[in-house]
C-alpha positions in Angstrom: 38.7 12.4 -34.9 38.4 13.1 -31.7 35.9 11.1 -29.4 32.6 13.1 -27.8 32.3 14.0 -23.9 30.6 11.6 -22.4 28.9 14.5 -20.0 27.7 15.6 -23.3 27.0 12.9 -24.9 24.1 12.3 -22.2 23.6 15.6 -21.6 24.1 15.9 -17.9 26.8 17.7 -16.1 30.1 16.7 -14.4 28.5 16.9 -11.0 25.5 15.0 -11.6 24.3 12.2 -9.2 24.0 8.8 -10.1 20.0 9.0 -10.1 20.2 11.8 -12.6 22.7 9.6 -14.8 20.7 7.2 -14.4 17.7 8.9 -15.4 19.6 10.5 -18.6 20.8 7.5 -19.7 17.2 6.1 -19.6 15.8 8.8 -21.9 19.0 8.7 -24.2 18.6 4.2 -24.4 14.4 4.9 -25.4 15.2 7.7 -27.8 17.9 5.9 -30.1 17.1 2.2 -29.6 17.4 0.0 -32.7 13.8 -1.2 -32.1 12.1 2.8 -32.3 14.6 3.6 -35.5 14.9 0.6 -37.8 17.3 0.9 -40.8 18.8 4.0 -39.1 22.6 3.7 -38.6 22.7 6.8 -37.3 20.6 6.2 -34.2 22.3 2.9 -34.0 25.7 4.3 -33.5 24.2 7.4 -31.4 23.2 4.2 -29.1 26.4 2.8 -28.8 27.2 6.2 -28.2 25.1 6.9 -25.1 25.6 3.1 -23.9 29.3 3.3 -23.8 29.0 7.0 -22.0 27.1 5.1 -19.2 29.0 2.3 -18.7 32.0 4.7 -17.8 30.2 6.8 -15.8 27.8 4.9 -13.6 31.8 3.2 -12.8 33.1 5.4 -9.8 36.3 4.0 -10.3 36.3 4.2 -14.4 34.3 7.6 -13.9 37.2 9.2 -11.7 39.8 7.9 -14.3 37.7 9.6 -16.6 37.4 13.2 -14.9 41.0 13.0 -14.1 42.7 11.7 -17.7 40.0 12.3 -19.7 39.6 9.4 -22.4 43.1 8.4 -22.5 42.1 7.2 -18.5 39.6 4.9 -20.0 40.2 3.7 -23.5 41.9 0.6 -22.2 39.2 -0.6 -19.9 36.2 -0.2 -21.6 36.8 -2.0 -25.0 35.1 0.1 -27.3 32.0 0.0 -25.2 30.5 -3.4 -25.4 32.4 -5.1 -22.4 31.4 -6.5 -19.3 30.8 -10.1 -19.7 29.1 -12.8 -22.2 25.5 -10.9 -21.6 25.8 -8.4 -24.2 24.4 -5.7 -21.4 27.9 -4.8 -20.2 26.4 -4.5 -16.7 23.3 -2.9 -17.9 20.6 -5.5 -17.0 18.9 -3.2 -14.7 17.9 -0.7 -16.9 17.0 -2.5 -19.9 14.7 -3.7 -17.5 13.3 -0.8 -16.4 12.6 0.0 -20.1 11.6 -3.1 -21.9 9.9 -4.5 -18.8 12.2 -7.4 -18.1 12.7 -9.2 -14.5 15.9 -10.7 -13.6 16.2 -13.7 -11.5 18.4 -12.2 -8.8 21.4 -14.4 -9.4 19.5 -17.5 -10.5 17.9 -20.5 -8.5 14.7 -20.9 -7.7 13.4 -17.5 -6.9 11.4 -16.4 -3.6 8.6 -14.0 -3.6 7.4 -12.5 -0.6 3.3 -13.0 0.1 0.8 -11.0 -0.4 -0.5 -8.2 2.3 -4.1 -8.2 3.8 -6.4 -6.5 5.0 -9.1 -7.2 7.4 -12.0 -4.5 8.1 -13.0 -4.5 12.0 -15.9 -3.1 13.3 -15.4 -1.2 16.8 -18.0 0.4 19.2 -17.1 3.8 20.4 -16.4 2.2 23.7 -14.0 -0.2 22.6 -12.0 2.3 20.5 -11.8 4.9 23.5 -10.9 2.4 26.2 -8.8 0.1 24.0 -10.0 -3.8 24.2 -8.6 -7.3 22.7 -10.1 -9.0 20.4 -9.8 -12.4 18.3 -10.1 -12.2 14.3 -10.5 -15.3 11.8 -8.5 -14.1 9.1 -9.0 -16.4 5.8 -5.1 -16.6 4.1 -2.8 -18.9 1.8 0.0 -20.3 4.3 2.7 -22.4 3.6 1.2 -26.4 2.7 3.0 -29.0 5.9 2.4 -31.8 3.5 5.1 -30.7 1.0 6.9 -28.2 3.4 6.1 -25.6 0.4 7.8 -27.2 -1.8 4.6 -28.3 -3.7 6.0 -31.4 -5.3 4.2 -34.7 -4.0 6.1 -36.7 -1.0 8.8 -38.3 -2.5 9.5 -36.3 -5.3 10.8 -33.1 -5.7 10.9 -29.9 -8.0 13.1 -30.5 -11.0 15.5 -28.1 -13.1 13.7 -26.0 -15.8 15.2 -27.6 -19.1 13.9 -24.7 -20.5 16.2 -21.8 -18.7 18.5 -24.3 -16.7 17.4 -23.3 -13.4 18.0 -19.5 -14.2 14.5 -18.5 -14.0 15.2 -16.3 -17.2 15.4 -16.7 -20.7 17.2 -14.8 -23.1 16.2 -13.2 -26.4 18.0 -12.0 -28.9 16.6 -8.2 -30.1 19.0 -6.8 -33.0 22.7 -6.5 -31.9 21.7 -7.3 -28.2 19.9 -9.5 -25.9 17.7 -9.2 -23.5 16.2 -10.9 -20.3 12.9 -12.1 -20.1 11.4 -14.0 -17.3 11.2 -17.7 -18.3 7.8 -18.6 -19.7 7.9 -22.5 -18.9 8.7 -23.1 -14.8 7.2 -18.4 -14.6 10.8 -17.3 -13.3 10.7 -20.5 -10.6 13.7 -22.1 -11.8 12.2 -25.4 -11.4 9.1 -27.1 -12.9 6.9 -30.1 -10.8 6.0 -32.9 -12.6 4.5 -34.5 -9.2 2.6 -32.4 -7.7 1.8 -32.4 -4.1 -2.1 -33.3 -3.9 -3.1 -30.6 -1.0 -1.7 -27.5 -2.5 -2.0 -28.5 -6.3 1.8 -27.4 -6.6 1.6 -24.2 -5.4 3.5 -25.1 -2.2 0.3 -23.0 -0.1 -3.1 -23.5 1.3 -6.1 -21.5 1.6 -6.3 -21.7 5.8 -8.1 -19.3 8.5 -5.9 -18.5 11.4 -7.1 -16.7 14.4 -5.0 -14.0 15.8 -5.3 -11.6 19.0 -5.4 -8.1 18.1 -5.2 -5.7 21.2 -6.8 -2.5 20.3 -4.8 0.8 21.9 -7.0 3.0 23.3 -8.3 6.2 20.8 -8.2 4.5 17.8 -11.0 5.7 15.3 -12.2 5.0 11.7 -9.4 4.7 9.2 -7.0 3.5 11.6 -5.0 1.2 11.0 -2.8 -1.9 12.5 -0.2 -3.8 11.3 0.8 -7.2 12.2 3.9 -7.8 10.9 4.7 -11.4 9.3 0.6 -12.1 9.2 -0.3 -12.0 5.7 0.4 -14.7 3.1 3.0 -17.4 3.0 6.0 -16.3 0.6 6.4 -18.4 -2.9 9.1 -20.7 -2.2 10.5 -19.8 1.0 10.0 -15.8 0.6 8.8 -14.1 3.6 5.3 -13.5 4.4 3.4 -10.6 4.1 1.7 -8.1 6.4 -2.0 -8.3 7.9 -3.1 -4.6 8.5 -6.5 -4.4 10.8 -8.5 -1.3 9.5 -10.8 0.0 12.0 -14.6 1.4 11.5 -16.7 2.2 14.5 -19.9 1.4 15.0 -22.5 4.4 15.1 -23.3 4.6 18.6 -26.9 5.8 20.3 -25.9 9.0 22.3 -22.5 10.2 21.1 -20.9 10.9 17.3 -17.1 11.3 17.5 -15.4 14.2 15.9 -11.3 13.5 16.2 -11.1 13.6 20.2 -14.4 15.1 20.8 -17.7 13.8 21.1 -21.1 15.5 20.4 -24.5 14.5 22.0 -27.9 16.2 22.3 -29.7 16.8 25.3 -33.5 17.7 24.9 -34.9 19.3 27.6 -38.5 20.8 28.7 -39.1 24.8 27.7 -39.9 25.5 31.2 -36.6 24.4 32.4 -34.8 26.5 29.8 -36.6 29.4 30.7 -36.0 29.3 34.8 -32.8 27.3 34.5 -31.7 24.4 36.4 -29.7 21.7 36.1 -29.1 18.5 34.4 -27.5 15.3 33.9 -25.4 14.7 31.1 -24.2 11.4 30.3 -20.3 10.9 29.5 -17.8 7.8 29.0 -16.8 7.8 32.3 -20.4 8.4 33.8 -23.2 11.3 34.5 -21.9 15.0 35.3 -24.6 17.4 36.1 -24.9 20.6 34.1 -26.2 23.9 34.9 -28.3 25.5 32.6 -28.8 28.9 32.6 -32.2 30.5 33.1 -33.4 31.7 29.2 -31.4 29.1 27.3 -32.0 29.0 23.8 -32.4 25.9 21.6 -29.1 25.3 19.9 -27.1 26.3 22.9 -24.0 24.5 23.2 -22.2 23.7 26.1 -18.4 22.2 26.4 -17.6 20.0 28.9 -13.4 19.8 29.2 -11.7 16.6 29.6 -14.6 14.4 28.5 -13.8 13.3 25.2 -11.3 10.8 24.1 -7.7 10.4 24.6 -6.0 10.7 21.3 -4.2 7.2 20.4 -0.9 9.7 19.2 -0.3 12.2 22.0 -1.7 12.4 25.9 -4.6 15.0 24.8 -8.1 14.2 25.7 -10.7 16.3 23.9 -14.4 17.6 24.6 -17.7 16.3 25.0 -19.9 19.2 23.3 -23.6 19.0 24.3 -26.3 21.0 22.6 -29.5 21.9 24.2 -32.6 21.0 22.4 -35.9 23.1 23.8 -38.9 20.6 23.6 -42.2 22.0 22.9 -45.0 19.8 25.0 -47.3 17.5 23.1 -50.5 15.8 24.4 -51.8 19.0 26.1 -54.8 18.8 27.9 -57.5 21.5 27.6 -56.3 23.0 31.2 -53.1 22.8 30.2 -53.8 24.8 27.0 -55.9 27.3 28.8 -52.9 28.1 31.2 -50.5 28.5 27.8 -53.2 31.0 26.5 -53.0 32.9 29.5 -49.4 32.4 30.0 -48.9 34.0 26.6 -51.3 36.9 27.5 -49.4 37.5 30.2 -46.5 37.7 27.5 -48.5 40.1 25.2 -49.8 42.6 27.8 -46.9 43.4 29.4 -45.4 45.0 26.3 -41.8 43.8 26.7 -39.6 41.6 24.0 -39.9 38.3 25.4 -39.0 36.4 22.3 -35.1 38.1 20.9 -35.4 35.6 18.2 -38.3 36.0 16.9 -38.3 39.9 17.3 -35.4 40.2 15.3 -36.6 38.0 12.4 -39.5 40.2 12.2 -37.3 43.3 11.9 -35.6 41.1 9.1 -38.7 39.5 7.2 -40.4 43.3 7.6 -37.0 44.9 5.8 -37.5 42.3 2.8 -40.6 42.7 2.0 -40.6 46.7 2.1 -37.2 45.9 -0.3 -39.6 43.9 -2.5 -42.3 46.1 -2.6 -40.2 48.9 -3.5 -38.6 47.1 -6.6 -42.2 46.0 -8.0 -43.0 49.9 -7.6 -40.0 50.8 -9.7 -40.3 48.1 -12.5 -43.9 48.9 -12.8 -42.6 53.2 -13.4 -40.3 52.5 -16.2 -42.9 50.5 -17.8 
C-alpha cells in the first residue's frame, strides 16, 4: 500500500513556509492526540501520521530529499517516524510545548531569567516638558543581593543539584505512547535547590533596594511619553539580565496655558470698552510677553493665533501655536454714575436706529422664526381636532 503525501497529510502545499507548517502541524497534533480521542486507534495512527509528515518537512535537508525522490528519498532516515533521539519527541519539543504548555530548560543547568520591567510615573510642569530639564528619581527595585553575589545560598555554602531532575530543570512525564516535558516542580526549573540559604535575600539571590537615577528630560515631551532606561529594572534570576525602567510622563495642569499636541491655549479677559475701540494687549508666552492688537468691535470668543509660540515637538523641528481667545468682561461694582452713563450710553444705542448688537440681532431673527414655527403647528393640531 502505498504511503500518503506528506503535503497532504497536513494539508498544506509544496510551497508552504515553515511558519505555516508549523502552524498545520499544530492543528493536525491537537486534533488527533491520544489524550482528546481515547480508545481510538484510528486517531492514534492518524497522529503518527501527521507527526512523521513534520518531522520530514520542518528538515530542509530531509524535506528536499523528499520533493526530489519522493518517499524512497526518505524512508531510510526517518525510521518509521519515531526517531530523533531517546526523548520520544523526535525533535519536537518545541511544539508540544506550545500545545501542552510545557517549558524547556534551554539545554539544562541552572536557568537565568531576565528581571522584571518597571515603570515609574513622573509628574512634569509644562515648563519642564517644553524646555527639557534633569531630574533625579528614587526608584524602589529587587537588585542582585552582594552578600551571596545572587547566588542566594548562605556564605559558605552553595546551591546544590536538584535530585529531583538532576540539574535539568525539567522533569519528564510519561503521557500514553510519549513523554513530555514539564518544568521541574522541586528546585521551579532552577536546576538547583538551597538548603542554606543566604540570610539577606531569603534565597532568592535579590533585594528589595531604592536606587536613584538621573533622567534628563528632552525638550517637548508631554503626557504619555515615555522613556526607557535600558538595564534599569530588576536584577535577572540567576545571572539573567536585568530589565528595563520606562519613566512615563504626566504634566502638571498649569495656571495660564492647557497644551494641545504643540499648541497651547490661554484666555485673555479683557474690558468691553477695549473690545469695542480696540487696542492692544499683552499676552503672556513661554518665552515672555508679546503685545497683541485687538481689533476695534472684537467679539467674545474671538481667537487669535500667535505662530511660533507653542512648543517644539520632541519628534521633528516643528514648533506649534499659542491660540488665545478673547474673553469680553462685563463690569461689576458699578456705581450709580457709572450706571447712569450706561443708561445713557445705551440710549444713545437705541435712538440712533442702527444694529449695534450682530449677535444679538440675529438670534432675534432666529428665536422670532421659532416661535412663529410653533405657533403655527399648535394652530394646525388644534384644526384637525
Amino acid at each position: 500500500m502505498s504511503k500518503q503525501c506528506y503535503y497532504e497529510i497536513l494539508s498544506v502545499s509544496k510551497s508552504c513556509s515553515e511558519a505555516d507548517l508549523k502552524k498545520a502541524y499544530r492543528r493536525m497534533a491537537m486534533k488527533f492526540h491520544p489524550d482528546r480521542n481515547p480508545d481510538n486507534h484510528e486517531a492514534e495512527v492518524k497522529f503518527k501520521e501527521v507527526k512523521e509528515a513534520y518531522e520530514i518537512l520542518s528538515d530542509s535537508q530531509k524535506r528536499a530529499a523528499y520533493d526530489q525522490f519522493g518517499h524512497a528519498g526518505v524512508d531510510g532516515s526517518q525510521g518509521g517516524g519515531f526517531g530523533g533521539g531517546s526523548s520520544g519527541f523526535g525533535g519536537f519539543g518545541d511544539i508540544f510545548e506550545d500545545i501542552f504548555g510545557g517549558s524547556r530548560g534551554g539545554g539544562g543547568g541552572t536557568a537565568a531569567y531576565r528581571g522584571s520591567d518597571l515603570q515609574y510615573n513622573l509628574e512634569l510642569t509644562l515648563e519642564e516638558a517644553v524646555f527639557g530639564t534633569s531630574v533625579d528619581i528614587r526608584v524602589p527595585s529587587k537588585q542582585t543581593c552582594e552578600t551571596c553575589d545572587g547566588s542566594g545560598a548562605k556564605e559558605g555554602s552553595h546551591p546544590e543539584t536538584c535530585g529531583t531532575c538532576h540539574g535539568q530543570g525539567q522533569v519528564r512525564i510519561q503521557q500514553g505512547f510519549f513523554s513530555v516535558q514539564q518544568t521541574c516542580p522541586h528546585c521551579h526549573g532552577a536546576g538547583t535547590v538551597i538548603s542554606d540559604p543566604c540570610d539577606d535575600c531569603h534565597g532568592e539571590g535579590r533585594v528589595e533596594q531604592k536606587k536613584t537615577l538621573e533622567v534628563k528630560i528632552p525638550e517637548g515631551v508631554d503626557t504619555g511619553d515615555r522613556i526607557r532606561l535600558s538595564g534599569e529594572g530588576e536584577a535577572g534570576i540567576n545571572g539573567g539580565p536585568s530589565g528595563d525602567l520606562y519613566v512615563q510622563m504626566h504634566l502638571k495642569e498649569h495656571e495660564i496655558f492647557t497644551r494641545d499636541g504643540n499648541d497651547l491655549h490661554c484666555v485673555m479677559p479683557i474690558p468691553f470698552v477695549q473690545a469695542a475701540l480696540g487696542g492692544n494687549i499683552n499676552v503672556p508666552t513661554l518665552s515672555g510677553e508679546v503685545s497683541l492688537k485687538i481689533p476695534a468691535e472684537t467679539q467674545s470668543g474671538k481667537v487669535f493665533r500667535l505662530r511660533g509660540k507653542g512648543v517644539k515637538s520632541v519628534r521633528s523641528s516643528m514648533t506649534g501655536d499659542l491660540l488665545c481667545r478673547i474673553d469680553v468682561e462685563t463690569p461689576i461694582n458699578l456705581t450709580s454714575k457709572q450706571k447712569k452713563l450706561l443708561e445713557q450710553f445705551q440710549a444713545a444705542l437705541d435712538k440712533g436706529g442702527e444694529k449695534h448688537s450682530p449677535q444679538q440681532h440675529g438670534w432675534g431673527n432666529k428665536a422670532k422664526s421659532f416661535f412663529e414655527e410653533v405657533k403655527g403647528w399648535f394652530e394646525n393640531e388644534a384644526d384637525t381636532k
